[in-house]
N, C-alpha and C positions, 0 to 999 in steps of 0.2 A: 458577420465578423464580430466577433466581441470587443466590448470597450473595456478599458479602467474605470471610466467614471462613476461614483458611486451610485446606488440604484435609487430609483425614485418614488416615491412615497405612496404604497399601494390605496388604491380607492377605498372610499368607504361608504360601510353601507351598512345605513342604521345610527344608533346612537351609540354602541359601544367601540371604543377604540381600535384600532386596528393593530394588529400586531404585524412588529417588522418582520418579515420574510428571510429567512436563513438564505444567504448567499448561494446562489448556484443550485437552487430550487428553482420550478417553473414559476411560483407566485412571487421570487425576485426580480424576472427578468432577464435574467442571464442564465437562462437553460439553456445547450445548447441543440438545437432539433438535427442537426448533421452530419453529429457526432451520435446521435442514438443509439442506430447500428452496429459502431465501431467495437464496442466489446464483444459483440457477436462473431464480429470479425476474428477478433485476436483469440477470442476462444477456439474457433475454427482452426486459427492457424496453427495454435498448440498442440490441437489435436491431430491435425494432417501429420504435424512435425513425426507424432510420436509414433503413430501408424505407419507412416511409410518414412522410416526413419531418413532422418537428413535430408528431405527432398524440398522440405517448405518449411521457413520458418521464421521469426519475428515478433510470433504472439505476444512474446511476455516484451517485446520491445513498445508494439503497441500498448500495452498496458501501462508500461514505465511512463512512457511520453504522455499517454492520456492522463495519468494518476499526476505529476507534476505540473504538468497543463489545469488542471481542475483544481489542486492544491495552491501551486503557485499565483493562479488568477485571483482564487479567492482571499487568498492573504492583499496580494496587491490590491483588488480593490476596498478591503477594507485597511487598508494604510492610507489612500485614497480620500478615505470618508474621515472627513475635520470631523462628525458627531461618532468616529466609533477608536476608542482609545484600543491601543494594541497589546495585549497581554500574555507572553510567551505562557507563561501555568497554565494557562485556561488550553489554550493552544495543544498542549501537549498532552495534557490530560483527555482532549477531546479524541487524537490521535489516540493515544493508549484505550480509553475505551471502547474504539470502531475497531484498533487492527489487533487487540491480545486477545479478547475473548477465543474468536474461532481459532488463534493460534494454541492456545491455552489445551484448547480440544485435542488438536490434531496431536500435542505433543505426548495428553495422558491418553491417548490411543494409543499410541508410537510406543509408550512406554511397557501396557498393557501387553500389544502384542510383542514386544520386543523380550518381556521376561516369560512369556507362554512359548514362543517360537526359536527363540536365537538362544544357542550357547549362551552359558554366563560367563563368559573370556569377550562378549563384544557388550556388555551390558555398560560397561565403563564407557568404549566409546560411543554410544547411545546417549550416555549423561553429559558428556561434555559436546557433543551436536546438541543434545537438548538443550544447553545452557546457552550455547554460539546464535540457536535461533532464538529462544527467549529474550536474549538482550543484543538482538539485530547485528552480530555481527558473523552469523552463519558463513555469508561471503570470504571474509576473509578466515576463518576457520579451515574452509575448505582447502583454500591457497596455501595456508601454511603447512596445511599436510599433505599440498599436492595429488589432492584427489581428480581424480577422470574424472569427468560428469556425464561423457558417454559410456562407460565402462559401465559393463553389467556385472553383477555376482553377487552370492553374498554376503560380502563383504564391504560395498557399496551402503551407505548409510542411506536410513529412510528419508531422511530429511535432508539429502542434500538439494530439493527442490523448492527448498523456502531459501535459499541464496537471494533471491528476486525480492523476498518482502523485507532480508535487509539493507540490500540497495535502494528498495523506498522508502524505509525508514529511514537511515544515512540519510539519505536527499531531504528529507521532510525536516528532519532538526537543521542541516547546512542547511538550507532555505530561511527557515524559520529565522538561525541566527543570522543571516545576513540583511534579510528586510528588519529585522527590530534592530540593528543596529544605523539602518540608514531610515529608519522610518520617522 
C-alpha cells in the first residue's frame, strides 16, 4: 500500500553525499512492485479493443487511472515534505518536457503525411486538430464538432486518438492547481 509520508533518507555509502531520490523511482521508496505489469495490461487491452473491435476495452481507462495515480501521489507526497517547497513552474515545465516532445513528432508526421496523402480541402482541418492537440485540448475539439470516434473514413482525423493525452493533461494542471492552492 502506498503512503503520503515523505521518503526517507537513502543510505550512504562512502564519503560523498547522497543524492535525494526523484519521487516514485525505485531508490525512493515508493516504486510501486504491483503495479509493474499494469501498463502491460492496458496496452493489451487497447489492442484487443482495436482488433476485435468493441469486444474489450478500458485500456486507456487503465492508463488515465494509473497516470493520475502516479502524478497525483507524487505531488501529494511532496506537499507532504515540510523540506520540499512546492513550485507550480518547475511542475509544468517538467510535464511539458516528458509529454510534447513525442507529441511534437507524431504531429510533424501527421503533418508530413497529411500534405503527401490527403486532398488540400482537409489540410486546414489537419491544422486546427494539430493545434487542439498541441495545446491539450483535442478532447474537446472533437466534441465541438461532434466527431464519431468509432466512425471510420477518410475523413476521420489522424489525431483523433490523442483525446486521452488531453484529458491528462486537463487533469494534470486541475490537480496541479488544486494541491498548490491547499498546500
Amino acid at each position: 500500500m502506498m503512503t503520503l509520508a515523505p521518503s526517507r533518507p537513502a543510505a550512504r555509502t562512502g564519503s560523498a553525499p547522497a543524492a535525494k531520490p526523484r519521487s516514485g523511482t525505485r531508490d525512493s521508496g515508493f516504486y510501486r512492485h504491483d503495479l509493474d505489469g499494469l501498463r502491460g495490461v492496458a496496452i493489451a487491452l487497447v489492442a484487443v479493443f482495436h482488433v476485435w473491435f468493441g469486444r474489450v476495452s478500458g485500456g486507456v481507462d487503465v492508463f488515465l487511472a494509473l497516470s493520475g495515480f502516479f502524478f497525483g501521489g507524487r505531488l501529494l507526497r511532496a506537499a507532504l515534505d515540510t523540506s520540499t517547497v512546492l513550485r507550480p513552474v518547475p511542475e509544468v515545465v517538467r510535464l511539458v518536457r516528458r509529454l510534447l516532445p513525442a507529441l511534437i513528432v507524431v504531429l510533424a508526421a501527421g503533418a508530413v503525411l497529411t500534405i503527401l496523402i490527403q486532398p488540400e480541402t482537409r489540410w486546414e482541418t489537419f491544422a486546427d486538430q494539430s493545434l487542439a492537440s498541441l495545446g491539450y485540448y483535442q478532447n474537446w475539439e472533437l466534441a465541438s464538432t461532434a466527431s464519431d470516434y468509432l466512425r471510420a473514413g477518410e475523413t476521420v482525423s489522424p489525431l483523433q486518438h490523442i483525446w486521452s493525452m488531453s484529458v491528462q493533461g486537463q487533469f494534470y494542471i486541475a490537480l496541479l492547481a488544486i494541491i498548490f492552492a491547499f498546500a
